[in-house]
N, C-alpha and C positions, 0 to 999 in steps of 0.2 A: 394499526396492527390488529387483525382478528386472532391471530393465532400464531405459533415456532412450527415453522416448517421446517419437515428435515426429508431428503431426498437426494438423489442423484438424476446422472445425464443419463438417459436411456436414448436407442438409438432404433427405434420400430422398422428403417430401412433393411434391417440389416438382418432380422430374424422372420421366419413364417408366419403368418394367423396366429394359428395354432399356437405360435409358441409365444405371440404375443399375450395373446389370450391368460398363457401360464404364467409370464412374468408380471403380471396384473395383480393376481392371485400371490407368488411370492412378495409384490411390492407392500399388500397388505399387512403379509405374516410379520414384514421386516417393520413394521412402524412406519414406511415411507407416505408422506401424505404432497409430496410434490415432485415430478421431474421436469428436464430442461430436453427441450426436441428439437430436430430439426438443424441444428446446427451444420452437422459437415453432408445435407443430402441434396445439395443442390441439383447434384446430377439428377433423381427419382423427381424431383419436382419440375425441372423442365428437361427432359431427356433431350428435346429438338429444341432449333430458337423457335420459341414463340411458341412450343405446346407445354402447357401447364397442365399436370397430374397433381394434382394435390387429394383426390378425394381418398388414399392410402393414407394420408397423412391424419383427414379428416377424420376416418375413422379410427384410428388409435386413439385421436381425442377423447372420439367420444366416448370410446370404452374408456379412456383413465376417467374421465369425467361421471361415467354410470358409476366408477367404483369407488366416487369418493374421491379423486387423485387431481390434485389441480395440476398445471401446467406452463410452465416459460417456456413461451415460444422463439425460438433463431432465428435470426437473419442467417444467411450462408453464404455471406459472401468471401470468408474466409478460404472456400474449396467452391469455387467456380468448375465446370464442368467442362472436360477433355476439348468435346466442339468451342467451346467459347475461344478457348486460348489458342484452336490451332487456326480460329477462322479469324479470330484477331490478335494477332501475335505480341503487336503493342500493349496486351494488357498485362502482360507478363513483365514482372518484375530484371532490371540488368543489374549484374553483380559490378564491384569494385576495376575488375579485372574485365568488365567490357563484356562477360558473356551473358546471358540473354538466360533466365531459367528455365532447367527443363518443366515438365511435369510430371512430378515426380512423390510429391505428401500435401503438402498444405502451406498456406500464406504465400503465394504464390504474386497476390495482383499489385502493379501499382497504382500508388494510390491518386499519381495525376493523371492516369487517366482519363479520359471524355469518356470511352469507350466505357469502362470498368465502371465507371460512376454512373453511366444511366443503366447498363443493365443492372446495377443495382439498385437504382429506382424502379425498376419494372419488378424482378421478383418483391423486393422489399412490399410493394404495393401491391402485388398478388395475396400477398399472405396478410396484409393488413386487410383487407377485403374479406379475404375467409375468415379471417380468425379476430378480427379487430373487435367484433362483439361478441365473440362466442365466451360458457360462461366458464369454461373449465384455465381458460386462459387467464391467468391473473397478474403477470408480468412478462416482457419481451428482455431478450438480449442482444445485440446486435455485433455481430461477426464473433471472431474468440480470440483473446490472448492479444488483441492488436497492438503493433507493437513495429519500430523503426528497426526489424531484426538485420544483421549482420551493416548495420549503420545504414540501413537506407538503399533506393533504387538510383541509378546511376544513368535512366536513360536520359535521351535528349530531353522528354518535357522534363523530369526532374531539374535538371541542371537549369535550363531555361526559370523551373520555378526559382530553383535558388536563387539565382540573379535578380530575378522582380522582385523577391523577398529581400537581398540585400538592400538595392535599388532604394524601395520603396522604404528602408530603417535607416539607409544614413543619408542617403538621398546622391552625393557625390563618391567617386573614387577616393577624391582627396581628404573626404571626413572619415570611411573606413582605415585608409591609409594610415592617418592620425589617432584613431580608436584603438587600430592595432597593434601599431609602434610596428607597420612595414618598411618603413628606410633603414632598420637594422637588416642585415642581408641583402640589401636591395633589392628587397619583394616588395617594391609598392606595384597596384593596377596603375594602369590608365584609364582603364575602362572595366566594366562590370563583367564585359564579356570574357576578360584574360584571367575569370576566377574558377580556379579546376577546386570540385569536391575534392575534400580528403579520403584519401584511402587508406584502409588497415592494414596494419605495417610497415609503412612508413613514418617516418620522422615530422610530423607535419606539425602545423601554427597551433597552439589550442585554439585561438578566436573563433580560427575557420571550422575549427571539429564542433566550436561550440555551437556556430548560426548553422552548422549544415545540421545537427542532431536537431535543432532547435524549428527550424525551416520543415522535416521531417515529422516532428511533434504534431506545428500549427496545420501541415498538412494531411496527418491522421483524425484531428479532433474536427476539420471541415467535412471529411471521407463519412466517419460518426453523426454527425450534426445531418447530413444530407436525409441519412436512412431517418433517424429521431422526427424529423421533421415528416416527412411520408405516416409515419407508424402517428403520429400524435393527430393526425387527423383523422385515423380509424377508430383507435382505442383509447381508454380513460386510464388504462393497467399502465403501472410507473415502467419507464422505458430506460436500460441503462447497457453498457457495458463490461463484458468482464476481463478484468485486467488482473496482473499481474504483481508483483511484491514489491518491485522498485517503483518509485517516484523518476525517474529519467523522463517517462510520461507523463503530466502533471495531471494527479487526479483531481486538484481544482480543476485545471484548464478543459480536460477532457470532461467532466460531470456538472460543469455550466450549465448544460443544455437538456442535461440528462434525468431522471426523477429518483433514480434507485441507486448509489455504489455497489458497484459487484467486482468480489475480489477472489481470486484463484492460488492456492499457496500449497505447496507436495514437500514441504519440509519433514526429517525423521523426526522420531518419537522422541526424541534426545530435544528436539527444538521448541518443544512446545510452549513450555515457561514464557522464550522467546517470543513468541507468535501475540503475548498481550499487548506489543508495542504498534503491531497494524492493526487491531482492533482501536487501541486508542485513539489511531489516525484516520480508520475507515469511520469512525463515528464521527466524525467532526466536518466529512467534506460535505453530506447534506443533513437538511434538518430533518432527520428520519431516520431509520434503524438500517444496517445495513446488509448484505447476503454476501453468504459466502457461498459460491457458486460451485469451485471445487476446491475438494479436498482430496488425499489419498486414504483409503479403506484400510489396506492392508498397506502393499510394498507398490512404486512405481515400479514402472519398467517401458522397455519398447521393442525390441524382440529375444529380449532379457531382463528379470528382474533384477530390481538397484532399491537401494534405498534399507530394506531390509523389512523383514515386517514385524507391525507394531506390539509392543510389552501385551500383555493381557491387563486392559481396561484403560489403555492408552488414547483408543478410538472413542471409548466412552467418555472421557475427559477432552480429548479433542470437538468432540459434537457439542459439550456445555460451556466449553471454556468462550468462545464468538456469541454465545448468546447471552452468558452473565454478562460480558462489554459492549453489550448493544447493538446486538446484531437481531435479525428474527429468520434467518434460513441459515440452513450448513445443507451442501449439498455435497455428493462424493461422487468422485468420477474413477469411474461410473458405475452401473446398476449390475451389468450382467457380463463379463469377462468377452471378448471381441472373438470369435473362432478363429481369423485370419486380418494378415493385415500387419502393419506398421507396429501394432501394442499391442499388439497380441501377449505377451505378458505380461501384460499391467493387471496390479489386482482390481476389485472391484466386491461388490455387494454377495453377488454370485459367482459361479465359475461358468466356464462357457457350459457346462453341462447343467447348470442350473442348482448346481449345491449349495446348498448357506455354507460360510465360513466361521469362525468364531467373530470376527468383530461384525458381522450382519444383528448377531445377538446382542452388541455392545451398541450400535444404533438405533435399535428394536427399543433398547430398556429406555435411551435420554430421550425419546420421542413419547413413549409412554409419560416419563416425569415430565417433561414440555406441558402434555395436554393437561396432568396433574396440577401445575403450578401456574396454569395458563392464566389466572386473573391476575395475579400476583406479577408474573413477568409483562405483559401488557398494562400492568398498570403502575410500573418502576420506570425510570429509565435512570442513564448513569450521569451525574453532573458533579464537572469538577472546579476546583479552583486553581489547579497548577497546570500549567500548560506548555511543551518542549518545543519547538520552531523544529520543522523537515522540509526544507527547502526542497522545491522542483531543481531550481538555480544551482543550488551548491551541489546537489546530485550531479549535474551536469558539468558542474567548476570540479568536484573531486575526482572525476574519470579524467580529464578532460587537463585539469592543471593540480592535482593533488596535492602539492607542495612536499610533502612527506612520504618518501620510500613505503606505499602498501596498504597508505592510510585510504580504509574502507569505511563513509562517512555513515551510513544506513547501522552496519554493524557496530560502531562507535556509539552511537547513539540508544542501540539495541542496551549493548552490554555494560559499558559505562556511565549511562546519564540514565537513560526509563527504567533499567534493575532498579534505581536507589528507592520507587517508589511502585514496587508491587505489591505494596501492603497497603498504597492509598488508591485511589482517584487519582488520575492525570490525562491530560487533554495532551496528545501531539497533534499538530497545528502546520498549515501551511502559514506564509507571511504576508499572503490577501484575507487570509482570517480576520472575523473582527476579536479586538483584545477586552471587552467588556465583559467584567463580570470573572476574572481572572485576580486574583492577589499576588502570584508569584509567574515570571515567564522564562524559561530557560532557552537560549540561543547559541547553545554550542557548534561550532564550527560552522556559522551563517556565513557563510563567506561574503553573499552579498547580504548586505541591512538595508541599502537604501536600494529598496524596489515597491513594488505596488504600493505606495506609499505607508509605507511602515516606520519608514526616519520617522513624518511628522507624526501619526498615530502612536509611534509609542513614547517618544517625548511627551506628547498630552496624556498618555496612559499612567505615564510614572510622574508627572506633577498633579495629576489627580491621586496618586497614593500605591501606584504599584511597584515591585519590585523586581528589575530585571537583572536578572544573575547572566552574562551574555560571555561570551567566549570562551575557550582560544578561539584564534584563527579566527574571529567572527567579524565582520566589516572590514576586511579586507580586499575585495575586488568585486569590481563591474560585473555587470552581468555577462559580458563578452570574455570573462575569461583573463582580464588584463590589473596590473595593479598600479593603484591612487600612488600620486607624483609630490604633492604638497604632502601627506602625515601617512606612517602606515596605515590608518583608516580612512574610512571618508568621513565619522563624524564623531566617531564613540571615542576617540580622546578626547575631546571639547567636552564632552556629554559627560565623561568618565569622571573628569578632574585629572587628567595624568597626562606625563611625557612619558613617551616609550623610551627607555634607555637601552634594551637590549631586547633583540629578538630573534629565537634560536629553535626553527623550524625540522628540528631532528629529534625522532623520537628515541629516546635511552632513559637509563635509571641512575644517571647520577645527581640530578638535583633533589635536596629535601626542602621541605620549607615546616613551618611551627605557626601555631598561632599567636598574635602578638601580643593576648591575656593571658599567655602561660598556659594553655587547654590541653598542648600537648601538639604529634607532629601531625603532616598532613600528607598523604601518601600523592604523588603526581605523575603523571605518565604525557606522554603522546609529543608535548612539544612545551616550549621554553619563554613567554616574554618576562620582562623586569619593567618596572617601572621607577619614578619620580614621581613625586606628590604635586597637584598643582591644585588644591583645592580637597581633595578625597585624602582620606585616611587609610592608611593599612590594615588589614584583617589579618592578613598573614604575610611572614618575609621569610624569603630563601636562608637557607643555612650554611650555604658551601659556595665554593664556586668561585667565580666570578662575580656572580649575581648576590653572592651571602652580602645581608643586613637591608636587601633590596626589596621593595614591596612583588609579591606573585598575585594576593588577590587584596582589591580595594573596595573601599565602600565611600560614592558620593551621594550625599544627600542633593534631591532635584524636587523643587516643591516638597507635595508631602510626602514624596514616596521616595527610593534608591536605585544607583545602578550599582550594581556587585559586577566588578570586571575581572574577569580569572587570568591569568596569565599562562596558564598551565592546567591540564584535566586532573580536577583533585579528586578521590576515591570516592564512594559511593555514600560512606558517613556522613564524611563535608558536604556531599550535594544536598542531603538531607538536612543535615545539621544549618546551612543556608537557606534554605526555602522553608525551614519552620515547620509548627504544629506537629501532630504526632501522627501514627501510624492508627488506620481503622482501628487495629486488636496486635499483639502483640502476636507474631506469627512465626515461623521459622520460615528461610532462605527459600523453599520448594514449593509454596503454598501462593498462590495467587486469590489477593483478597478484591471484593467491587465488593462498594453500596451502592444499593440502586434505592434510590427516593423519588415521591409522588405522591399519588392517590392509594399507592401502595409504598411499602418500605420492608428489605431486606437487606441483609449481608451474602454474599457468595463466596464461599473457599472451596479452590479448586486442587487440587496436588498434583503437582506436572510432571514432577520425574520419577515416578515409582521407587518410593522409598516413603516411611512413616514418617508425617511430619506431627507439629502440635501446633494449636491452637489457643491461647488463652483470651476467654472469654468475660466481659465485664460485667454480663448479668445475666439471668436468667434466659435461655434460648429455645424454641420451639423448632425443631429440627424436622423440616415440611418431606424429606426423602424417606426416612425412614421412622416418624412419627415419635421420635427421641425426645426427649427434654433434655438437655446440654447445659453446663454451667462450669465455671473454673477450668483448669488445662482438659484440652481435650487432646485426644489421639487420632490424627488424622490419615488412615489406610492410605496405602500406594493408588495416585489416579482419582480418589475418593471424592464428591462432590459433597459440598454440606450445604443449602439453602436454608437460611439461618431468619428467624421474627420473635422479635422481642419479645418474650411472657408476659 
C-alpha cells in the first residue's frame, strides 16, 4: 500500500472534452486521487463487431494520469452493446417464465454462453493490451455488481449446465434422490434430464433452489476467472471484482483467483455503525487491504431519489470508517451526477451541472487526513483474535430453508453477535478460513459445520487451546439444504458433551434462562434448544417452561481448549462476557473502536450515529486530526474521527 485512496466512478463517455478537462480540475478541488472507468462503455469501445475505439478512452487516462489521478480500469461486460445482443440473441439472459430479455439497462448476458464468453475475451484483451502497462492504471475490475439476479438464466444451455452440474456432484439419479429425501411426494428423477430449475413463486424443494443458486455461483466465478486470466497476462495491477453486501456469492469462492476484494454498499446514514461487520469480513478474504468500490455521496436514486441524504459529517465518517478496518480505497458512485438516463437522480460528488455539494467538502477533508496520517495508516494494519463464522452455505440454507419465520441470518449476525464487539478487534471469517492464531471462534447459526473441512480443523483448533462458542442452529444440515437423520447435528453433540432434549425453532420471548453461579439473568431471543449433560457442564439453565432447570448453554472441556454450545442467542453482554478479555477503551454504544498494530500503532474511534458519545481513555493520547493531547473521559462530537498514539 503506497497510499488511502479516495475517489469515485467517473464515466468520460458520457461528458464533452471540454468538460472532461473541468471534471479533472474539480476531481482535484474534492481530494479525489483515484477513479474507476470504463465500466458500462462497451458500446464507445467497439461501436461495430470487431472495430475498436479506445483512443477516447486513452485519452482521458492520460489527462487523469498528467493530473496526478490514478485509475481502475473495467471490463464491460456487464452492458454489452445493442449489435451484440441483437446479432446474437443467445447471449441474452431467459427469465423464470421462459421469456428471453429485452434490452433494456444492464446485466443482461448469460453467463453460459460460448458466444458472450469469447467476446469477452476479445474486449477484455483489447483493453489489457492498451492499458495493461500504462502507469496511471493501478488496478482492474471486472464486469459490476455480478450477481445470479432474479435466481439465474433459464435458457437451454443453463438448464443443460444444471444437469452436468448435478451429474457430475452426485453422479446418479438415485444418490440425489436419496440426498434429497425425493420419495416423499414422489418426486424422485429417473434421470438427470426430468430436473426443471426452480422458479420464483412457487412452492418448490429447497435442495433444488439450493444446487440451482449454487450451480449459478460456480458459474459466475468461471465467467470472472476467464476475464482475470486475460487481464493477468497483461498487467502486474491487482485484478478483482466488485461485488455486493450479501455472501449468497461466496467471496471466498469468487476472490480465489482474484488479487484485490472490492465491495459495493448504498446503505443510509442510520446503517453505518452497521457497516463495521463487512469491513471485518472484507479483510479476511485476501491477505491485503481491501476497496471499497462504491459508496453513496449523498441520497441513491434511479429516476427518483431514495435513501435520503446524509446528516452533516455522515459522509465524513463514512470515507474513515473502511479505512480504520483495513481497507485502503472508499470510492463513491459516482463523481459527477448523469444528465439522462436510468439514475439520473442519483447523488454523486457533483451535480450534473458540476456544482460541489456539502459532502464533496466532507470527502475533500478525510482525503486530506489520509495523506496526513499516511505513514501511520500504511504502516498499521488490524489484527485480531476473535473471529464470527458467515457462511456462503448458510446464506444459501437461510433463503432457501430458514427454519424460523423471517429469520435474516446476515442481519442476525449484524445486530446480535458483531454489536457485542465494537469496542474490540473481531475477525468475521468464512469456514475455508484458516483458524490459527484465533483464541475465541463464534459460529452462530452455521448451519452447515462440516464443510471445507472445518469438522476436523476445529477439533485440532480447540484441543490445541481454543474456544468455540458455536450455535443456535449451528451443524444442523448438509450443504444441500437437508437435515442429519442419526442426531440433530452431524457432530457438535459428540463434540459438545450433550443430548439434545428439546428443540424449539420458534422465535418468541417467553424463555429466560440465569447463570448457574448466581451472576444473574440472561436475556435470549431467536430460537429454543435444552439439553442433558453427557460429559459438559452447565453455564446457564432455563427458568421456565418446559425447559426450566434444563441446561441453554454448556461448557465441554476438549484437550486444552472448550466448546461453549448455546441453545438459544443470549444478549450482547453474555456474548462478551463468553469470549473474554476487555473492551480496547471503555466507549459508549455509538462509537466504533480498531487498533491497528505494526511498524506503527494506533487506536481509531469513529461516531457513527450523530450524537455525542464519550471515550475514556487509559493514558496519555496524541490526537494526530487535530493536534490535541487527550487524556481521561473524552467527548466525542456527532460523526467525529479521533486517530489516537500513545504520548
Amino acid at each position: 500500500m503506497k497510499k488511502i485512496y479516495v475517489g469515485a466512478a467517473y464515466y468520460p463517455e458520457v461528458w464533452e472534452p471540454s468538460e472532461v478537462d473541468a471534471d479533472i480540475v474539480r476531481m482535484k478541488e474534492a481530494g479525489v486521487n483515484v477513479v474507476r472507468v470504463g465500466e458500462f462503455a462497451w458500446g464507445d469501445m467497439e461501436p461495430e463487431e470487431g472495430v475498436f475505439t479506445l483512443d477516447w478512452l486513452k485519452t482521458a487516462v492520460d489527462k487523469l494520469y498528467a493530473a496526478g489521478i490514478d485509475v481502475i480500469m473495467c471490463t464491460p461486460s456487464c452492458t454489452p452493446p445493442r449489435w451484440l445482443f441483437e446479432k446474437y440473441p443467445e447471449t441474452r439472459i431467459v427469465y423464470g417464465n421462459k421469456e428471453q430479455t429485452e434490452i433494456f439497462s444492464r446485466c443482461h448476458p448469460c453467463k453460459s454462453s460460448p458466444v458472450m464468453r469469447e467476446k469477452n475475451r476479445i474486449i477484455t484483451e483489447k483493453l489489457g493490451e492498451a492499458f495493461g502497462a500504462h502507469p496511471a492504471v493501478i488496478g482492474w475490475q471486472i464486469d459490476n455488481e455480478i450477481f445470479p439476479y432474479n435466481e439465474g438464466c433459464y435458457c437451454e444451455k443453463c438448464k443443460a449446465g444444471f444437469r452436468a452440474y448435478l451429474k457430475e456432484k452426485y453422479g446418479t439419479p438415485e444418490n440425489l434422490n436419496k440426498k434429497w429425501g425425493m420419495a416423499r411426494w414422489s418426486l424422485a428423477y429417473k434421470s438427470f434430464d426430468e430436473v426443471i430449475p426452480p422458479v420464483r413463486g412457487r412452492w418448490e424443494h429447497p435442495s433444488l433452489q439450493t444446487e440451482w443458486t449454487r450451480f449459478h455461483c460456480q458459474n459466475i466465478v468461471s465467467y470472472v476467472d476467464e476475464q482475470a486470466e486475460v487481464l493477468h497476462r497483461y498487467t502486474k495491477a491487482p485484478v478483482g471484482t466488485d461485488m455486493m453486501a450479501t455472501n449468497l456469492l461466496s467471496y471466498e469462492d469468487v476472490n480465489q483467483k482474484l488479487d484485490v476484494v472490492q465491495y459495493n454498499h448504498y446503505e443510509p446514514a442510520a446503517e453505518l455503525g452497521r457497516m463495521s461487520f463487512a469491513y471485518d469480513f472484507l479483510r479476511t478474504v485476501k491477505d491485503r487491504p481491501f476497496w471499497v468500490t462504491e459508496t453513496q455521496a449523498g441520497w441513491n436514486g434511479s429516476t427518483f431519489a431514495e435513501f435520503g441524504y446524509r446528516p452533516e459529517g455522515a459522509c465524513y465518517a463514512n470515507t474513515w470508517l473502511p479505512v480504520a478496518r483495513g481497507g485502503e480505497m472508499v470510492e463513491y458512485w459516482h463523481f459527477r451526477a448523469h444528465p439522462n438516463g436510468h439514475e439520473l437522480a442519483h447523488g454523486a460528488l457533483y451535480s450534473t451541472s458540476g456544482r460541489a455539494y456539502r459532502v464533496t467538502e466532507e470527502i475533500r477533508r478525510a482525503s486530506e487526513e489520509f495523506a496526513r496520517c499516511r505513514e501511520l495508516l500504511i504502516g498499521s494494519a488490524v489484527k485480531s483474535r476473535i473471529a464470527i463464522h458467515y457462511s456462503s452455505t448458510a446464506v444459501i440454507n437461510s433463503i432457501n430453508a430458514p427454519m424460523i419465520k423471517g429469520f435474516d441470518y446476515r442481519n442476525v449476525l449484524m445486530d446480535h453477535v458483531h454489536a457485542a464487539f465494537r469496542h474490540r478487534n473481531v475477525d468475521v471469517i468464512e469456514t475455508g478460513h484458516a483458524l490459527g492464531g484465533y483464541d475465541v471462534i463464534f459460529s452462530p447459526f452455521l448451519s452447515t459445520a462440516d464443510e471445507k473441512g472445518l469438522k476436523e480443523r476445529i477439533i485440532e483448533w480447540v484441543k490445541a487451546g481454543g474456544t468455540w462458542i458455536v450455535g443456535p442452529m449451528s451443524d444442523i444440515m448438509t450443504e444441500y439444504s437437508s437435515k442429519y437423520t442419526h442426531a440433530p447435528y452431524s457432530f457438535l453433540e459428540e463434540l459438545a458433551g450433550v443430548y439434545t432434549k428439546y428443540e424449539l425453532p420458534v422465535g418468541n420471548d417467553v424463555y429466560r434462562a440465569k447463570w448457574v453461579d448466581g451472576a444473574g439473568e440472561i436475556g435470549l431471543s431467536i430460537c429454543y434448544s435444552a439439553y442433558e449433560l453427557r460429559g459438559a457442564r452447565a453455564l446457564a439453565v432455563y427458568e421456565n417452561g418446559e425447559f426450566a432447570g434444563l441446561p441453554a448453554i454448556t461448557e465441554h472441556r476438549v484437550g486444552r481448549g472448550r466448546v461453549v454450545l448455546l441453545g438459544s442467542l443470549p444478549d450482547l453482554n453474555t456474548l462478551k462476557t463468553l469470549a473474554g478479555g476487555a473492551d480496547l477503551l471503555p466507549a459508549s454504544g455509538n462509537i466504533i473502536l480498531t487498533e491497528r498494530t505494526g511498524g506503527a500503532s494506533c487506536l481509531i474511534a469513529v461516531e457513527t450515529e450523530g450524537r455525542e458519545g464519550t471515550l475514556t481513555l487509559d493514558a496519555t493520547y496524541s490526537e494526530r486530526l487535530s493536534s490535541r493531547t487527550l487524556e481521561g473521559e473524552v467527548a466525542v462530537r456527532p460523526y467525529e474521527v479521533l486517530v489516537l498514539v500513545r504520548a
